[in-house]
C-alpha positions in Angstrom: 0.0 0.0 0.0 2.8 2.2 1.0 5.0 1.7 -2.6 1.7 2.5 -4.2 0.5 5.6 -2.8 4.6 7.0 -3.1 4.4 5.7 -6.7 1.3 6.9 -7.6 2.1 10.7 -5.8 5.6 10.5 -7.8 4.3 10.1 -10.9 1.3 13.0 -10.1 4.4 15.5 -9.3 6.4 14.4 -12.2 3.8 15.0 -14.7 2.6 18.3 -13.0 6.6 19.4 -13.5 6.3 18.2 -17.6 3.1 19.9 -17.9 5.2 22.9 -16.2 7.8 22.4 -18.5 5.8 22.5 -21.2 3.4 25.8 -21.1 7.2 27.9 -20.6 8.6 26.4 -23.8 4.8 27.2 -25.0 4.8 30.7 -23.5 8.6 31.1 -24.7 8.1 30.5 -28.3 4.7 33.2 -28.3 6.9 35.8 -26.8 9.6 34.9 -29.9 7.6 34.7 -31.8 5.7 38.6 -31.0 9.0 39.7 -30.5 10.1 39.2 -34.1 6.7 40.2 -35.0 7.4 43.6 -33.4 11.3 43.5 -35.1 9.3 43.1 -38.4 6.8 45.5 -38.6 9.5 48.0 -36.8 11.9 47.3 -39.7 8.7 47.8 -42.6 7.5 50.8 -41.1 11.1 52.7 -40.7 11.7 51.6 -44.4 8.2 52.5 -45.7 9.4 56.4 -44.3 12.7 56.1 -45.5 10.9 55.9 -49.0 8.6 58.8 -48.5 11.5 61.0 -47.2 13.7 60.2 -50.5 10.3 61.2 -52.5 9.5 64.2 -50.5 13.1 65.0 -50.9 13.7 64.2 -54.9 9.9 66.3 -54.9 11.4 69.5 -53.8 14.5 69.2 -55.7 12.9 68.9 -58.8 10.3 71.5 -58.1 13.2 73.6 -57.8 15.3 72.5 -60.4 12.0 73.4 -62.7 11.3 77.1 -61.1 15.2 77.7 -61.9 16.3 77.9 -58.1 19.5 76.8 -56.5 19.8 74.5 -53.8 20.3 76.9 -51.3 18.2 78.9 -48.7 14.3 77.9 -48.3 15.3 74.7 -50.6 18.0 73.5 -48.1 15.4 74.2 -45.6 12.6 72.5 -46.5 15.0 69.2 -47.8 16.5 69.9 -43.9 12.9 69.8 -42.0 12.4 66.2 -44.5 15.2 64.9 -42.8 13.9 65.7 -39.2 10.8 65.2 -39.5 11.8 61.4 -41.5 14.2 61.3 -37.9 11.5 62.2 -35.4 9.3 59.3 -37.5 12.3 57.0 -36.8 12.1 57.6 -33.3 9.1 57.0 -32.9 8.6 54.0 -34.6 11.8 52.6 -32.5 10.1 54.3 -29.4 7.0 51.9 -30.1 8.3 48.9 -30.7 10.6 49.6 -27.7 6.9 49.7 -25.9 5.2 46.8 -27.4 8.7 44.7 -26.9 8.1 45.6 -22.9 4.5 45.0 -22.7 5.0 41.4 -24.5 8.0 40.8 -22.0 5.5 41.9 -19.0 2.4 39.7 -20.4 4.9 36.6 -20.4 5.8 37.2 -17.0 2.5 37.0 -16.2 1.7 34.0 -17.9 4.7 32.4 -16.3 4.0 33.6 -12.8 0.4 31.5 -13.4 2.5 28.3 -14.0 1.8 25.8 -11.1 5.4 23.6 -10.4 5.8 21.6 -7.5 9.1 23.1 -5.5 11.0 20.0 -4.4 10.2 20.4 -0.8 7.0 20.6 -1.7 7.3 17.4 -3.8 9.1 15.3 -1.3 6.8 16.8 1.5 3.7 15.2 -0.7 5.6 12.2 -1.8 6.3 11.7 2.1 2.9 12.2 3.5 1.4 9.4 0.4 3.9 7.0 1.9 3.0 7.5 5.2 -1.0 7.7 4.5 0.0 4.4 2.7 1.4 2.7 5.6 -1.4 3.9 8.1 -3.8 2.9 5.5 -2.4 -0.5 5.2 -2.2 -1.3 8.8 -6.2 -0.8 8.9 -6.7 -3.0 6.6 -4.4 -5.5 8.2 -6.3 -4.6 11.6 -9.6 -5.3 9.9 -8.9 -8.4 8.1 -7.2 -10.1 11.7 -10.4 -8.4 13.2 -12.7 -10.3 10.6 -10.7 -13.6 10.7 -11.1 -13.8 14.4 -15.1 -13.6 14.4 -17.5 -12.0 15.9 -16.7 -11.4 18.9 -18.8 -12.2 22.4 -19.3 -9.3 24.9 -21.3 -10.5 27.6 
């Protein structure tokens, strides 16, 4: 009785620490797998403005090239603000995925923190406390089959 309730607990602990096991590799390959998500769409949208900046800037020097101005003055000014304003959209696009990487980091802490795995103290503590449920459990049933092979029994 004993070997089977400490067989039986071990085996409940040991699959409670696979199915632990498993929901962090489960849980680590979502937040990969956001994270590049995030890298992605980071890289697509800092290229995307990259291409509107050269337009915007090959739009003004040709609309200056065709009103007969040199590249000087409100022309170098305007091609100047492309380039910060193209910057400031660079920062902000790195400043958000910067963001969503942290938030996806926190909401897989929190999924982990929700895991349920048996400490080994805790394990050995259960394991421990089936053997010795076991062993008291077995000795009433050893008490009641002595008890049952000695008869009734005559009070009186």
């Amino acid at each position: 009785m004993t070997t089977l309730a400490v067989v039986s607990t071990a085996t409940q602990v040991i699959g409670e620490i696979q199915a632990a096991k498993t929901q962090t590799r489960s849980i680590d390959q979502q937040l990969a797998q956001q994270q590049q998500q995030i890298a992605t769409q980071q890289v697509a949208e800092l290229n995307d403005r990259q291409r509107q900046a050269r337009r915007e800037q090959a739009r003004i020097k040709v609309a200056a090239g065709q009103a007969g101005l040199n590249i000087s003055g409100s022309v170098t000014d305007l091609l100047n603000d492309s380039v910060m304003q193209n910057a400031l959209a660079a920062e902000r696009t790195n400043l958000n995925a910067d963001n969503q990487q942290k938030a996806a980091a926190a909401e897989a802490n929190s999924m982990y923190s929700r895991i349920s795995r048996p400490t080994i103290l805790g394990a050995g503590l259960r394991i421990a406390q089936a053997g010795v449920g076991g062993y008291y459990q077995g000795k009433g049933i050893k008490l009641s089959q002595d008890a049952a092979s000695k008869g009734p029994s005559l009070n009186g």
